[in-house]
Structure formats: structure tokens, C-alpha cells
C-alpha positions in Angstrom: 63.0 46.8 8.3 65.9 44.1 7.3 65.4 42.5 3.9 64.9 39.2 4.0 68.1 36.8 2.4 66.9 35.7 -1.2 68.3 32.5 -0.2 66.0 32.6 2.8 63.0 30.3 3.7 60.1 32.9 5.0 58.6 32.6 8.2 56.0 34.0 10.0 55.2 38.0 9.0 59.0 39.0 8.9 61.3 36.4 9.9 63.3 34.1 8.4 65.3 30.9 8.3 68.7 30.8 6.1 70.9 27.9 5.9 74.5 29.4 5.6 76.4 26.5 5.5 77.1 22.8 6.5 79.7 19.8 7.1 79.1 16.7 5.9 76.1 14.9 5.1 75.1 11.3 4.2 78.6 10.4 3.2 80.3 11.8 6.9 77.5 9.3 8.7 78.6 6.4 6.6 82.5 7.0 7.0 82.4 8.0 10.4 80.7 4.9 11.3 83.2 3.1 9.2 86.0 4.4 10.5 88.3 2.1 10.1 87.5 2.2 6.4 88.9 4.8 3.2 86.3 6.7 1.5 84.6 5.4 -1.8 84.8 1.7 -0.2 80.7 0.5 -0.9 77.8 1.1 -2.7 75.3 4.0 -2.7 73.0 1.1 -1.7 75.1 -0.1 0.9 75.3 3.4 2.2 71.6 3.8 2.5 71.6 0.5 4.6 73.9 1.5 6.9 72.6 4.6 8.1 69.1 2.8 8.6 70.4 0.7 10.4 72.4 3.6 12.6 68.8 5.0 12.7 67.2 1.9 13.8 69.5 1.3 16.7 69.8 4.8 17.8 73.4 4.6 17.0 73.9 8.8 17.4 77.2 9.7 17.1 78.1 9.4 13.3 74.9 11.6 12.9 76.8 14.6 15.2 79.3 14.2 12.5 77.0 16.4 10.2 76.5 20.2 10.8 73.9 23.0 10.2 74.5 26.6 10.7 71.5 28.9 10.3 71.1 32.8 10.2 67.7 33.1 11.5 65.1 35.9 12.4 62.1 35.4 15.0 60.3 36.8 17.6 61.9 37.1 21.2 58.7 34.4 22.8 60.0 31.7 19.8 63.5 32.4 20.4 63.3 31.9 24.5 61.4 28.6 23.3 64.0 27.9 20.8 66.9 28.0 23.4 65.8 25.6 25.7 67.7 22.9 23.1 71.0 23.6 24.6 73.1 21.5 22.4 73.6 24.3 19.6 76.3 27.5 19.6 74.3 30.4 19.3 75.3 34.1 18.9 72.6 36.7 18.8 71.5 40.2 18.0 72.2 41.8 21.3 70.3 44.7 22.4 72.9 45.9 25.3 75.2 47.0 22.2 72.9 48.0 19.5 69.7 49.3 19.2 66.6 47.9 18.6 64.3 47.6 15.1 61.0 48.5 14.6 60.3 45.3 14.1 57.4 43.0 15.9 55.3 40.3 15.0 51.6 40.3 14.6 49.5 37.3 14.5 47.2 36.3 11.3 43.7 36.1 11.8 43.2 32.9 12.0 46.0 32.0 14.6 44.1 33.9 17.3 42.1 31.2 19.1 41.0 30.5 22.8 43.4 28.8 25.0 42.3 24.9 24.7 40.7 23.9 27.7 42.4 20.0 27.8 46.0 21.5 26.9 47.4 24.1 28.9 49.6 24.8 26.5 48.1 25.2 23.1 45.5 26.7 21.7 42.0 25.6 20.4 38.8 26.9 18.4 38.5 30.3 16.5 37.0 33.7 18.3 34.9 36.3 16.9 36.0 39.2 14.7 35.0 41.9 17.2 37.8 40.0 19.8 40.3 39.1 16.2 40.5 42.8 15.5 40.6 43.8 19.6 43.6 41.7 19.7 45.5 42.9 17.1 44.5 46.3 17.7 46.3 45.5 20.8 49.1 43.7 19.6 49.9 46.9 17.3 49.3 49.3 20.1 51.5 48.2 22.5 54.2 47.6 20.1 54.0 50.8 19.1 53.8 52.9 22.2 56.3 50.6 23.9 59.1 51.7 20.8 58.1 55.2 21.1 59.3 55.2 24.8 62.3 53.1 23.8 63.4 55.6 21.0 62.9 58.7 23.1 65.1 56.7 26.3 67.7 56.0 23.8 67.7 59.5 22.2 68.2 60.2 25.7 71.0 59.1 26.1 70.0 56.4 28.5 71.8 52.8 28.8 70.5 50.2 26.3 71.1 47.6 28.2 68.2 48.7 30.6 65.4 50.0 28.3 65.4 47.2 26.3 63.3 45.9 29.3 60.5 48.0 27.8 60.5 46.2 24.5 57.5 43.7 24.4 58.5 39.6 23.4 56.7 40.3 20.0 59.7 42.2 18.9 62.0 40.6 16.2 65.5 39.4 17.2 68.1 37.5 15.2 70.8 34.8 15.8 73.4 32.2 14.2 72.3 28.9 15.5 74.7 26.0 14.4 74.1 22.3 15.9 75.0 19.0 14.7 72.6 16.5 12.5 71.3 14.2 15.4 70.5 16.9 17.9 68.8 19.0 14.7 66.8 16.4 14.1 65.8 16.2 18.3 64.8 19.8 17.4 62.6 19.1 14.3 60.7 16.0 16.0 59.7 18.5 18.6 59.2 21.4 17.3 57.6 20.1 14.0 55.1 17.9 15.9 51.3 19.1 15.0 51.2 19.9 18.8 54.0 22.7 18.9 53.0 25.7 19.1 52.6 27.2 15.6 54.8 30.2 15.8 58.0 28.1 16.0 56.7 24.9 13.8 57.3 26.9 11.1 60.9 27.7 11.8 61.6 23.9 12.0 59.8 23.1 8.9 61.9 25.9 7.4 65.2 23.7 8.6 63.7 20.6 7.9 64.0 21.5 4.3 67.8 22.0 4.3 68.3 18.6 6.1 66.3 16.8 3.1 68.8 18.0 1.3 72.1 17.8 2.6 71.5 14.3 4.3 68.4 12.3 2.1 69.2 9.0 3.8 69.7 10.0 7.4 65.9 12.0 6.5 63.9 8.9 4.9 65.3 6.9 7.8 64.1 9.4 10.7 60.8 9.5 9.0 60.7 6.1 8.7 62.1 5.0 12.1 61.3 7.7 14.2 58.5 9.8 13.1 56.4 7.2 11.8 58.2 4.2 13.2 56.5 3.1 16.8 57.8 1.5 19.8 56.1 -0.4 22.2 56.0 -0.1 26.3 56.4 -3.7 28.0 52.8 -3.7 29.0 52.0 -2.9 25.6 53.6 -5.6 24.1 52.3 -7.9 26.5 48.9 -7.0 25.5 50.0 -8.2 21.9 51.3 -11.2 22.7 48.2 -12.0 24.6 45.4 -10.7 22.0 47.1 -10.9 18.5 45.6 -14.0 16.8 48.3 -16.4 16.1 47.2 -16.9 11.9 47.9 -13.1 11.4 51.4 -13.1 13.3 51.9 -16.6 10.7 50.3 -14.7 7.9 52.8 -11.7 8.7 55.6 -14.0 8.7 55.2 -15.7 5.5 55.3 -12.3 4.0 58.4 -11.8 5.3 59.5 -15.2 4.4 58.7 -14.2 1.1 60.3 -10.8 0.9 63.3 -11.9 2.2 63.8 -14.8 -0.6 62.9 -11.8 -2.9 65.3 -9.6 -1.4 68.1 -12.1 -1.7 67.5 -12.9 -5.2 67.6 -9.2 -6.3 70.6 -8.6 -4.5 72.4 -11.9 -5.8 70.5 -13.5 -8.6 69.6 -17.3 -8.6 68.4 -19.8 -10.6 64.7 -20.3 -10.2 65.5 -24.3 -8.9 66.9 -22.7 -6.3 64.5 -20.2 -5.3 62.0 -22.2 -3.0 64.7 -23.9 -1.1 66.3 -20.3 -0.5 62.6 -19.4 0.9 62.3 -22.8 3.1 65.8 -21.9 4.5 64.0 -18.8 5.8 61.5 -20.2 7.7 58.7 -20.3 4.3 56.1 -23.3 5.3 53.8 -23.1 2.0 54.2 -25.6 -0.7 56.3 -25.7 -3.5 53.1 -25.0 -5.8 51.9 -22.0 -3.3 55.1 -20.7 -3.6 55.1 -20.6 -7.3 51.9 -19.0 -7.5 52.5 -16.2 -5.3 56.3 -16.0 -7.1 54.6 -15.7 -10.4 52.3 -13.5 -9.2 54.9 -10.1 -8.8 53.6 -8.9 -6.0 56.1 -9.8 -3.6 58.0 -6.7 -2.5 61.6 -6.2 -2.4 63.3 -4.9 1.3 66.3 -4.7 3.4 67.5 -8.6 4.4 68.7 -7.2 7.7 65.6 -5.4 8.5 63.4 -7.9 7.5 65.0 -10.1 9.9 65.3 -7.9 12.7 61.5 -7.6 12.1 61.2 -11.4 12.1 62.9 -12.0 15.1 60.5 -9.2 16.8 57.4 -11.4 15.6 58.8 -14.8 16.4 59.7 -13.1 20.1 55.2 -12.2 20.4 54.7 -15.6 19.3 56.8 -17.6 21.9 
């Protein structure tokens, strides 16, 4: 059996995720978007704001600026999953020029369940012990025999290229898999989703780790825009516009009203005369004492002026 890389993430019984290197990260996004810009040009803050905003308006490309490439370890049935992403270079372990390794993968217990009768796909509900332990008796038997005629083919002399036919999809392969940041993160929304199937959610959890890491910004923002975030179908959002009450899309607004004057005075601070005209300029309708209460009262929170209005202009748009 292979060691697995001490710089490796674990997965399943013996594979493995490795991150072996990578181009770029947050910074590449930002000056690849700003191209026409030198390095070292803006803030850390301003950086942060403009790869949201790349996020938020599916601007791709300065995300394929940023590379991964992987050494990774898996079954044969996750790897003929994990190729159906065709944007990535891959080069794997081939069995046509070397031999094969003792090597398959076995289930835990608790992963053998019934096929789920509403997703043809997936699995639901836990069996017996008697069938648990029939399956892996199985699993182990047939991996085993299914070697045993491999190794005493090869020992024969026999092309490899052929009997690796024998050789069940349990058995362990290996590849380098190497794909830019916005087709990676394609991968992980996928493959990560509660609904994959489990044997190869926990290879894209494994790489989701080593994207936190080389590109924080370009990670908070897919969480926040694209895992988290929702869109809305026109028939969707014309149910909204028909059934929201009016008082909690106005209720929604002043908040936003609010946050934006907030916003503003943390990013350029103003005196506090000048504070509830900067909020009427935004569209704020409460009274100059409201205002002061709820100003005084700290609660307001502090965002991102271009979001916030972005948002704004979304609300406004179910209102009229």
C-alpha cells in the first residue's frame, strides 16, 4: 500500500487529496481585473470589494487567473465521476504501463444504505447488520479474487492493458488534477452539495480547504454569493412583487438607508450635522429625531456602499 503524503488531506479508507502547488490567489483576481493597473495600487479593503463584486456579477475570467494542482488518490467509480468536469489537465496512474495495487476501497458501516426510493441517484435509510456485513463480505471477496486472477495473468506474462478489465471500480487509482479557481469552485459547488454522493464529497471538501487558503476573498464571496446567495426565476419574483407587503419592503429599505449613511461615514468620516442629510440624500424618510435615536442606538450595521445599493435598486424594482 502507498503511504499517504504528510502534507495530505485523508479521504475515504486510503485515498488522499494533496495540494502540490498553485498560481496566484486573491491578489492575481484583483490585478487581473485591473489590468490596466501596477501592483500595490489599493487597499486590502478595496481588494475585498472588488472581487465581490466580480463574484456578484459572475465576472469569471480573473478567477481562471488562479491555479490548483492536486496529487490525488481515489477509487476508479469517484474518479470516472470526477472526470466528467472537463475543464482540468489530468494525468493518471495508468494501468496499460504499470501494474496494479492491492489496493480497493471498502465502505464504512454506516454508508451502506438502500437506494432512496424519490432519488435515483442517492441513497437513503440504514440496513440491517446481517445485509452490512453480507455486503462487505462481498465487497472484500470480490476484490480479492478478482487480484488474485490479475496477479497470476500478469505473472503470466499476459498484456496489462487487457486484464486490467478484471479489476473491479473499487480499486484505488491516482492522478495530478490541475484546474483554474473559477472552474474549481464549479467543482466544489457540485460535488460538495449535501446531495452528492458521499464518496466524492469528501474529496471536494478536502480541496475546498486549500482554496480557503490561497484565495480567502474569492471563498467568503462564493459562500456568500453563490452558496448561500439566491436567485430568483421571473415567476418567482413576480410572486414577490405581488404578495410581499409594501411596509416590510419600506421597512427593508430604511435599513439600508441607514446602513448606507453608516457605511459612508466609516469609510469617510463626517461631522454629525452632516449625518442626517447624508441619510435623506439616500432615500431615508424618518425624522431627524428617529434618526438620532436609532443613530445613537449602535446598532446600525456597517456594509459595502455598492452592494447596498445594488440591493436597493433590486427592492425599489419589486416595489414599482
Amino acid at each position: 500500500m502507498t503511504q499517504i503524503p504528510e502534507d495530505a488531506i485523508k479521504c475515504l479508507d486510503k485515498g488522499f487529496v494533496r495540494l502540490v502547488d498553485s498560481m496566484g490567489g486573491d491578489d492575481a483576481i484583483v490585478q487581473s481585473a485591473r489590468v490596466s493597473y501596477g501592483k500595490g495600487t489599493s487597499k486590502v479593503s478595496q481588494d475585498r470589494g472588488l472581487i465581490r463584486y466580480l463574484m456578484r456579477h459572475r465576472h469569471t475570467t480573473p478567477f481562471e487567473m488562479v491555479e490548483f494542482k492536486y496529487h490525488c488518490k481515489m477509487p476508479i467509480f469517484v474518479a470516472r465521476q470526477w472526470v466528467r468536469h472537463r475543464t482540468a489537465n489530468i494525468n493518471e496512474y495508468s494501468l496499460r504501463y504499470s501494474e496494479a495495487r492491492d489496493e480497493f476501497y471498502y465502505p464504512e458501516a454506516e454508508h451502506i444504505q438502500y437506494q432512496s426510493a424519490l432519488n435515483k441517484q442517492g441513497r437513503s435509510e440504514k440496513v440491517p447488520k446481517e445485509l452490512t456485513d453480507k455486503v462487505l463480505k462481498y465487497f472484500r471477496e470480490m476484490s480479492d479474487r478478482s487480484f488474485e486472477m490479475y496477479k497470476e495473468l500478469n505473472e503470466a506474462g499476459l498484456a496489462r492493458e487487457l486484464i486490467r478489465a478484471i479489476l473491479p471500480v473499487n480499486l484505488y487509482t491516482e492522478w495530478y488534477w490541475k484546474n483554474d479557481l473559477h472552474n474549481l469552485l464549479h467543482f466544489i459547488g457540485l460535488r460538495s452539495d449535501p446531495h452528492a454522493q458521499y464518496e466524492i464529497r469528501v474529496f471536494s471538501d478536502a480541496m475546498a480547504e486549500s482554496v480557503k487558503k490561497v484565495a480567502p476573498f474569492a471563498w467568503e464571496a462564493y459562500q456568500d454569493y453563490v452558496v448561500r446567495g439566491m436567485r430568483f426565476s421571473r415567476i418567482e419574483q413576480s410572486l414577490l412583487e405581488k404578495n410581499l407587503p409594501a411596509r416590510v419592503l419600506d421597512d427593508i429599505l430604511e435599513d439600508i438607508f441607514y446602513q448606507i449613511t453608516a457605511t459612508l461615514h466609516n469609510n469617510k468620516s463626517r461631522e454629525e450635522t452632516d449625518l442626517f442629510p447624508l441619510y435623506q440624500k439616500q432615500g431615508g424618510s424618518d425624522s431627524e429625531v428617529d434618526f438620532k435615536l436609532k443613530w445613537d442606538s449602535g446598532e446600525i450595521e456597517i456594509g459595502n456602499v455598492r452592494e447596498l445599493r445594488e440591493f436597493k435598486i433590486k427592492l425599489e424594482s419589486l416595489i414599482n
